[in-house]
N, C-alpha and C positions, 0 to 999 in steps of 0.2 A: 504494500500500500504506500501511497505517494502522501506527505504531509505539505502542505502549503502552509508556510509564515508570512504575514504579511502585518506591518503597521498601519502606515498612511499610506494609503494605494489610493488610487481615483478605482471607483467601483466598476468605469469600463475596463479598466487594466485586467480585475482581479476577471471580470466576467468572458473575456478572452483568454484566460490561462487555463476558465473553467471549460470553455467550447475546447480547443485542444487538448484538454484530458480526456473530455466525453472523446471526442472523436478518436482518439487512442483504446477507447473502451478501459482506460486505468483507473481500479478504486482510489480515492483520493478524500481526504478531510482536508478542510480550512478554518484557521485557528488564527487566535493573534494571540494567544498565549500559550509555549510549548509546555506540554506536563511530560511526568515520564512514565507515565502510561501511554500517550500517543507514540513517543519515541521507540518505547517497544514493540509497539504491532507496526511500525513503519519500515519500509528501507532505503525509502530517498526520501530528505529532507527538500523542497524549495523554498529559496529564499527570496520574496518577490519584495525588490525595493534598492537600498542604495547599501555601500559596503559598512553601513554603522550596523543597518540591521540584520548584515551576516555575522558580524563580531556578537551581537547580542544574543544570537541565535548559538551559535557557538559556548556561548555563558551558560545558557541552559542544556546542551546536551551531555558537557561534563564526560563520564565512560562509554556514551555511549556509541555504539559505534555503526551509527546512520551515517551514510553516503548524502552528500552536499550538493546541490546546486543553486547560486546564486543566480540571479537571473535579475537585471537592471531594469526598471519601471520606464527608462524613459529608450532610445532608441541609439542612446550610448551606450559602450559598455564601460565597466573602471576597472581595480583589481581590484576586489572578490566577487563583483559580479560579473564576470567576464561576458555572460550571455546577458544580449538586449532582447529586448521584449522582444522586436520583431525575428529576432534567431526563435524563437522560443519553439516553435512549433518543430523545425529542423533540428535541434537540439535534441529534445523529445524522444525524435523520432531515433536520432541516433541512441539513446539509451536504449529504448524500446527493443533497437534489431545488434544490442549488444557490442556497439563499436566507439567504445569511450574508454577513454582509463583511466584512472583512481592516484589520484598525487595523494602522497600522505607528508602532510608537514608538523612540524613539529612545536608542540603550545608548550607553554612555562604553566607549571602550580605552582603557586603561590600561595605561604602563610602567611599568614599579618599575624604577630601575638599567639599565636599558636591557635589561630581560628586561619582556616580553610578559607580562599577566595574562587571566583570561577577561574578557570582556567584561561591562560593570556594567548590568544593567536599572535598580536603583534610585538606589546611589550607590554610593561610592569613600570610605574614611572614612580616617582618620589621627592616630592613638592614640599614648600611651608605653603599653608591653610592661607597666609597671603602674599601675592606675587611680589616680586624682585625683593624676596628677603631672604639671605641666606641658608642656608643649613649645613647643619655636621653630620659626618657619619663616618664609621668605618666599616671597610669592605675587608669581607675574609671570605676565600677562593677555598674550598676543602682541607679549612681549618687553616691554612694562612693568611697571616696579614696581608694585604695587598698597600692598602694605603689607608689613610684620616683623610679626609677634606673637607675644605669648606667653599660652597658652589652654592649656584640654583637648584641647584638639584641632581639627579642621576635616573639613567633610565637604562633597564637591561630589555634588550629583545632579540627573538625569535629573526632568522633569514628572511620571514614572509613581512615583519616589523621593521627590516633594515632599512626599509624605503620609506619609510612612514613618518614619526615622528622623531624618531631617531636618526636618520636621515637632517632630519630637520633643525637639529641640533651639535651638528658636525659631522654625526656616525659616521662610519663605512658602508658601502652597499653589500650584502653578502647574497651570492646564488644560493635560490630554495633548497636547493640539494647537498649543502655542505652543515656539517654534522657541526653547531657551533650557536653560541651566544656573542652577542655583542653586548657589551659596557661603555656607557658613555656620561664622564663628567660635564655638569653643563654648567659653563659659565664658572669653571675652577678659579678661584683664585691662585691656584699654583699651576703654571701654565705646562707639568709637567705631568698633569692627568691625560694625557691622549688618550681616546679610545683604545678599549682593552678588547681583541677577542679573545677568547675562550671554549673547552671543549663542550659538548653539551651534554658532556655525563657528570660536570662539574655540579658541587652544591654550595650556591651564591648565598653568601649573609649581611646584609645592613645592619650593623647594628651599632649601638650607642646614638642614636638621630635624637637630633633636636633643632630646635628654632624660637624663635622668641617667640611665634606664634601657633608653634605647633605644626605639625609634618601630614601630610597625607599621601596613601599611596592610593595609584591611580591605574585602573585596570584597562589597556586596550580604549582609554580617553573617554571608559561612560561610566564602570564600577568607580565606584571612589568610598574612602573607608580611613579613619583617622590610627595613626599608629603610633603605640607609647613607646613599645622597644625597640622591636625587631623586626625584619623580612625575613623569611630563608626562601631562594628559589631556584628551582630546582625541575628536570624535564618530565613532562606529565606524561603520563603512563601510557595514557592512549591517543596517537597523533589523530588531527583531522583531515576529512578523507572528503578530499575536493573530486568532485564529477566531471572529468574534460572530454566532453563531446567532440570537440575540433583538436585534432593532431597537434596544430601549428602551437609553438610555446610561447606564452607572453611576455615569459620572464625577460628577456633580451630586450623585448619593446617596450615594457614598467620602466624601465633604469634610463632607456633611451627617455622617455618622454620626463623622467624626472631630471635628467640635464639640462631637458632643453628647458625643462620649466628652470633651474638654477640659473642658465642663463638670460633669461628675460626677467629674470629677480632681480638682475645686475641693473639694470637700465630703470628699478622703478624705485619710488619713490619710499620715502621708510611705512607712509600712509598704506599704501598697497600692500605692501610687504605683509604687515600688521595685520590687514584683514586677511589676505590670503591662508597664512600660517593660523587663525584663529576660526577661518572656515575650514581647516583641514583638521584641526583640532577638534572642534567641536562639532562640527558637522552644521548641515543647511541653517542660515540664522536666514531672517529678515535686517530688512537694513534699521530698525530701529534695535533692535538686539544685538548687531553688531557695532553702531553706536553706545552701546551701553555695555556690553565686554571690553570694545578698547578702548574709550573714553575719548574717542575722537568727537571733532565739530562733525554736526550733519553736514553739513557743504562739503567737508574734507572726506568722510568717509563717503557721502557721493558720485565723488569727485576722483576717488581710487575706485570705487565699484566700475564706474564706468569703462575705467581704464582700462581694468584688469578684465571686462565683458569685452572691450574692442579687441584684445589682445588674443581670446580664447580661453583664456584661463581660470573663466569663472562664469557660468546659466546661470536663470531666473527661471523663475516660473510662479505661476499663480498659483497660491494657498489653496489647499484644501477647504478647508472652515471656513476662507474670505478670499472669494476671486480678487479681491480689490487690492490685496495686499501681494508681494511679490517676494518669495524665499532667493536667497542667493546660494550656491553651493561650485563646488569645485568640478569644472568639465573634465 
């Protein structure tokens, strides 16, 4: 049986996903919240919408070991949902007549305090409770010390997280397929924290954190959970098991396009930047929500939207709840 997750869909979206099931003759449920009872009588997850709602989907299935397909609401595709709506039927069809294959990548568990978090597809990040204030910590690699610092933070991730926010923060880029963690101090004051890799049988520890206002870790940019001690993280038991219909790999064109995006970073303005990195962060805002995360003027944050819409690097589209209103997100 086929599960469909879906958050904010436009109801013709979901009702086309529904005619190309029926016409495959496949049993199928549609849910907007996964239990794990549906996970168990299921054995393809669809995930219909944008790449925040395959991470969240990913939160809830934990061990279990459904088969994934993301599938993009709009007529792009991104990474994790590599299928747009209009593949979707061809997609389908190739599962259907058994010509697809199964990437398995590899997620972070993660303790906080010795309380269980979901498990991390991209990365694991590590903040004070308020921005551009420092924090402390030290890192011990399977029971060594590695270093103390004092930074904005620190973020460990997964190859499939190397591109992501971690990326976004100096990281490395690492191929899906190499057996590894990346560590990234952000904003060191000791300019000799470069990026650390690491093997991925390794077991990562935070500990000693503090801040004046208190540390939060931050799961994959949507779990978030305040921590008095400790992290330990470490490779989750069972990878997730991506569905790829189409041969061709993407991974070579992800990194490509994330250059090309570094370099048209160069040419903009710190305005643009700002929003950019805080729509990749936190996923679709409105332009009044993004005025109110980075505390720009409305003129100047309309004035970087613009930019970054001529450029390519960033759709609109009309809200759900209120055609009137206009979401912004990452093309």
């Amino acid at each position: 049986m086929a599960l469909i997750f879906y958050k904010k869909v436009l109801e013709t979206i979901i009702n086309s996903v529904k005619k190309v099931l029926d016409d495959f003759k496949m049993d199928y449920k549609i849910v907007q919240e996964i239990s794990d009872q549906d996970l168990e009588s299921s054995d393809l997850l669809i995930v219909i919408g944008e790449d925040r709602d395959v991470l969240q989907a990913f939160h809830k299935i934990g061990k279990a070991k459904v088969l994934v397909l993301g599938v993009n609401d709009s007529n792009e595709s991104s990474f994790l949902t590599e299928i747009s709506i209009k593949d979707f039927r061809k997609a389908l069809k190739k599962f259907k007549d058994g010509e697809y294959k199964i990437e398995e990548v590899t997620r972070l568990n993660v303790m906080v305090d010795d309380k269980e978090l979901p498990p991390a597809l991209n990365e694991v990040a590590i903040f004070s409770s308020k921005s551009a204030t420092l924090i402390e910590y030290l890192l011990t690699i399977d029971k060594e010390v590695i270093w103390r610092d004092y930074s904005d933070g620190v973020i460990i991730s997964t190859p499939t997280g190397s591109t992501a926010y971690s990326m976004s923060a100096g990281g490395p880029m690492v191929l899906h397929d190499v057996e590894a963690f990346s560590i990234v101090s952000v904003n060191s004051l000791d300019i000799t924290r470069k990026p650390l890799i690491v093997s991925n049988k390794s077991h990562i520890k935070i500990s000693e954190i503090s801040s004046v206002h208190g540390c939060e870790v931050i799961v994959d940019g949507i779990y978030r959970v305040r921590v008095r001690k400790e992290v330990k993280i470490s490779k989750f038991p069972e990878p997730a098991r991506f569905v790829r219909p189409f041969n061709n790999s993407k991974v070579m064109e992800k990194m490509v396009k994330k250059v090309k995006l570094a370099e048209e970073l160069l040419k903009m303005p710190p305005s643009a930047k700002l929003i950019l990195k805080t729509l990749e962060y936190e996923g679709p805002l409105t332009q009044k929500d993004l005025v109110k995360k980075t505390m720009l003027p409305d003129r100047t944050a309309r004035l970087a939207l613009s930019l970054l819409i001529q450029k390519g690097l960033v759709r609109r589209r009309s809200m759900l709840r209120d055609a009137r209103q206009k979401v912004y997100y990452i093309s």
